[in-house]
Each structure stands twice: as structure tokens, then as C-alpha cells.
N, C-alpha and C positions, 0 to 999 in steps of 0.2 A: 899717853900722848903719842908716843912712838905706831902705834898699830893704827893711830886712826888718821896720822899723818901718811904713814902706806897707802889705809886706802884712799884717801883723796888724790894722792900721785898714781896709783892707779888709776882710780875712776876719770882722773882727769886726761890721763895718756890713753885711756880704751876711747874716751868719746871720741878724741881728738882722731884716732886711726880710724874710727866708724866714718868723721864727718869726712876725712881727705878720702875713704874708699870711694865714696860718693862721685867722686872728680874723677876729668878720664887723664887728667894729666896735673901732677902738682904743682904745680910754681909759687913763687914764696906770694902772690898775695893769695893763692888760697891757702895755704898755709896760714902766714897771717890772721886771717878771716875765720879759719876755725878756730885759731886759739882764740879770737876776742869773743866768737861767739861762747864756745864753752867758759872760757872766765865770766861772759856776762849771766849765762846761766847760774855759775856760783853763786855768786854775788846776790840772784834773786834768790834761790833758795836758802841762804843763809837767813836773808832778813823774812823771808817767811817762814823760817824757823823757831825765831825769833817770837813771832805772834804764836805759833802751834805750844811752844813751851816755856817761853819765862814769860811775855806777854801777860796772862793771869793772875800770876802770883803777885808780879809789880803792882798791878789796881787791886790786886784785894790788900796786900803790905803796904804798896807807900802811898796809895790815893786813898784806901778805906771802904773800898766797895765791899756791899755783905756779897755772901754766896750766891745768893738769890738773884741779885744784879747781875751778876759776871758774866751770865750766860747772854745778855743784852747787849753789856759795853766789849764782851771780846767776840762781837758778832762782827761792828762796826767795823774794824779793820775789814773784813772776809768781803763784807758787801763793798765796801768802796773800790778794793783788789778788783773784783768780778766784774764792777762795771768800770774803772780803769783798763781790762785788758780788754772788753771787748769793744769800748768807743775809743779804743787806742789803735785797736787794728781795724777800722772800720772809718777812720782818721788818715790810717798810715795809707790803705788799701784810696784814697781818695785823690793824698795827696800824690803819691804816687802817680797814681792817673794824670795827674794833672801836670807834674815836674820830670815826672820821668821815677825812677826806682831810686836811684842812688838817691838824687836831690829830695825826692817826697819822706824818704824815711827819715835823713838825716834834719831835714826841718819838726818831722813832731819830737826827735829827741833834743833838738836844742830848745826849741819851744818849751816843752815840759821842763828843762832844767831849768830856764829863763824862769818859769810860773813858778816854778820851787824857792829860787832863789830871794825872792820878795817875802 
């Protein structure tokens, strides 16, 4: 646990110094701005982790799908993902247009939580 704890404090301090190189001058909301971003990239990669490797085992052990299935039902995740991210930016890129940057983005992620939450 100790070495893989390392490297996610690295990996998380390398992005972080890649995303502020980016900027011609740092002030704390880019600052800010980068650590949410790379935390929210965690956060996705975990739970698509998630699907890459326990995902499987869960429906073949605790739901009872044969072998033969699993290649079907653990496709499900992969396609909805795929077309989630690109009618998500394609959504974001609209509204955007329409409200301006800050306000268009932050309406499809309340929005989406809003749809999740029911």
C-alpha cells in the first residue's frame, strides 16, 4: 500500500506542475482549477477501473452470468461511457455557446447530477 500511495502523490503533483506550466502566471484560482481538474480526472479513472477489473467477476459471482454472456453485459458500461462523453461535449460545446464558458459547463454538470439523483 505504501508504494502505490507514492505514486499517486507523485502522479498527482507531476500533473498538477504540467497543468500550472501551462499558465503564463499562477494565481491561486489557477491553481485551484488544476487541482480540481486533476482530482476530477482521478475520480474518473478510478471508477473506470472499476469496470476494466472487478466489474466481470461481480456479474459472473454475484449476478450468475455464464462466460459466454460477459462479453455482452460488460460491454454495456464501455458503450454508454463512449456515447456519454461525446453527447456530453457536444452538449457542453452548445451550451457553452449559448451562456457563455463558465455558465454552459457548469449547467451540464448540475444538470447530470440533477438526472442522477432521481
Amino acid at each position: 500500500m505504501g508504494v502505490e500511495r507514492i505514486h499517486y502523490i507523485l502522479w498527482f503533483a507531476s500533473d498538477t506542475i504540467r497543468c500550472l506550466g501551462r499558465q503564463k502566471r499562477a494565481s491561486f484560482a489557477v491553481v485551484s482549477d488544476c487541482f480540481v481538474v486533476v482530482g476530477l480526472y482521478r475520480v474518473y479513472r478510478n471508477g473506470s477501473w472499476f469496470f476494466f477489473s472487478w466489474f466481470p467477476t461481480f456479474m459472473e459471482e454475484g449476478r450468475g452470468f455464464a462466460k459466454n454472456e460477459l462479453t455482452y453485459a460488460v460491454a454495456v458500461p464501455f458503450l454508454m461511457s463512449m456515447i456519454g462523453n461525446i453527447s456530453g461535449g457536444y452538449l457542453s460545446d452548445k451550451l457553452s455557446d449559448r451562456y457563455g464558458l463558465k455558465t454552459g459547463r457548469k449547467l451540464l454538470g448540475v444538470s447530470g447530477l440533477a438526472v442522477s439523483a432521481n
